[in-house]
N, C-alpha and C positions, 0 to 999 in steps of 0.2 A: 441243797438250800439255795437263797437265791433271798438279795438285796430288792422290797419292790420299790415301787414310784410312790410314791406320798404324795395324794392330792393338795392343792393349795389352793387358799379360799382366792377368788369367788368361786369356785369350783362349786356348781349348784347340786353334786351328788353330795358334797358334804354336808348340804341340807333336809337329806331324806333320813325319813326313820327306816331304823333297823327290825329284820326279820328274826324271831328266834332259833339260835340251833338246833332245827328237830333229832341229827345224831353224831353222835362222835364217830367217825371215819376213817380210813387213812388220807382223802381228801383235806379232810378237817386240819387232823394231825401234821399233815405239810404245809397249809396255811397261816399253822401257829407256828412252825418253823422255820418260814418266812417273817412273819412279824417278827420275831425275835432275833433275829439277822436285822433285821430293817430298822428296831429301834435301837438298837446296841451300834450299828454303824453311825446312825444319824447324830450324835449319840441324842437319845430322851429317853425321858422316866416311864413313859407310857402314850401303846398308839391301841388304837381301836380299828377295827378291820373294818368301816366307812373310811377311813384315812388309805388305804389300799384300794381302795375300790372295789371293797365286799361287803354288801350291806346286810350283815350279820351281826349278832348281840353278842362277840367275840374281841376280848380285850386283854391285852399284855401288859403289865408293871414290872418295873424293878426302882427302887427308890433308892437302895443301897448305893453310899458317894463311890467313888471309883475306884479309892484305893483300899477297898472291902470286898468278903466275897460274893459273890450274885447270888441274890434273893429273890427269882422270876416266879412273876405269879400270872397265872393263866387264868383268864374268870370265863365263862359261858352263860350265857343268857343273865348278866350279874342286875341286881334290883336292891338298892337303899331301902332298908328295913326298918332303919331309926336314924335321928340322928340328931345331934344336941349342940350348944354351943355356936360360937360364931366368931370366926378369924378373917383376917385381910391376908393375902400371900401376892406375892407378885406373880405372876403366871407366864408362863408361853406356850407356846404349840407346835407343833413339826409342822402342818398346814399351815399355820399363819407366821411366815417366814419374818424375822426383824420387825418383832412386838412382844413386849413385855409389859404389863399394867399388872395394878393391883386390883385381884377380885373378891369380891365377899365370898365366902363359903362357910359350912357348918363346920364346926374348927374337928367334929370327932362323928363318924358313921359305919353302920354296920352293914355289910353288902351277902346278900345270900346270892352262891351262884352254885355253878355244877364245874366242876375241874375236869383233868379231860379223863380221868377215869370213871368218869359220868356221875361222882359221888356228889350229892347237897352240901356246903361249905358253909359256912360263914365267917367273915372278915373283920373282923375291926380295926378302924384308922382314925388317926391323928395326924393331926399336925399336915409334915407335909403327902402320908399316904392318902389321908383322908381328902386332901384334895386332888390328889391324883384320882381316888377311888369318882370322886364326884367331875371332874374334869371328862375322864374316858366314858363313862356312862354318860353324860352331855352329846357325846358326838355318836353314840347309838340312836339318840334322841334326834338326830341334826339341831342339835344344838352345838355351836362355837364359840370360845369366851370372848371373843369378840359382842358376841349375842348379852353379855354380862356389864358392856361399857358402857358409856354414856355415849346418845348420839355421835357428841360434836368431836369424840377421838375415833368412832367409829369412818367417820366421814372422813376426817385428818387421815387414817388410813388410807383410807379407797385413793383418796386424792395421791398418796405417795406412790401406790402400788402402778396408778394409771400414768402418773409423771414416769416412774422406773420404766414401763412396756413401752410408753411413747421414746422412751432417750436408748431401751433397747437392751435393759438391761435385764439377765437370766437371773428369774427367782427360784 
């Protein structure tokens, strides 16, 4: 197994859409093995495999706090099938290093996907899975919650990021 690199926005792969997993592998199987290395070190709740540099419709969670025991969920090609309600949560991102905003989301949603033993699943989330569920499918989409903000803290970003590379500082 092996810790990857986590792209960081502006990183314009992070803005391409995702291909579907045509098959479970042992390819595959080491890639999700990787991601779950990579997000358990970083520590985060969930990274999608455009954050790696694999633009596949392949996503890892674990939302469980730290001092419980790991609840790793593996989604494949995952797709929001419903979804009700509407909650504010403050959000961050492995990509987008030193940012936290609050994003609207649908506060509960159900995600059908394929696990890796190729079976049809379905999910249901809350609270804060359900925004994870809709966060990591976002970046299959290239979509980033950046993408979610208003202009003028979109910009306020850019501006800090391009201050930090100008003064020299590793994100």
């Amino acid at each position: 197994m092996a810790v990857l690199e986590i792209l960081k926005y502006p990183n314009p792969n992070l803005k391409k859409k995702s291909q579907p997993v045509e098959k479970i592998d042992p390819s595959l199987r080491q890639l999700v093995q990787n991601m779950v290395e990579t997000l358990y070190a970083a520590p985060g709740v969930g990274l999608a495999a455009p954050q790696v540099g694999y633009l596949l419709r392949l996503v890892v969670i674990d939302v469980t706090p730290v001092n419980q025991p790991k609840n790793l969920m593996v989604l494949i090609n995952p797709e929001i099938v419903t979804s009700e309600g509407e909650c504010t949560w403050e959000e961050g991102c492995l990509s987008v290093p030193d940012l936290a905003e609050e994003v609207k989301r649908k506060k509960k949603v159900v995600v059908s996907c394929q696990n890796l033993e190729g079976e049809t699943v379905e999910i249901e989330g809350n609270d804060l899975l359900s925004i994870a569920l809709q966060h990591e499918i976002d970046h299959l989409d290239g979509i980033l919650f950046v993408d979610h903000l208003s202009q003028l803290k979109r910009d306020l970003y850019k501006r800090q990021l391009k201050k930090e590379k100008k003064e020299g500082k590793k994100l």
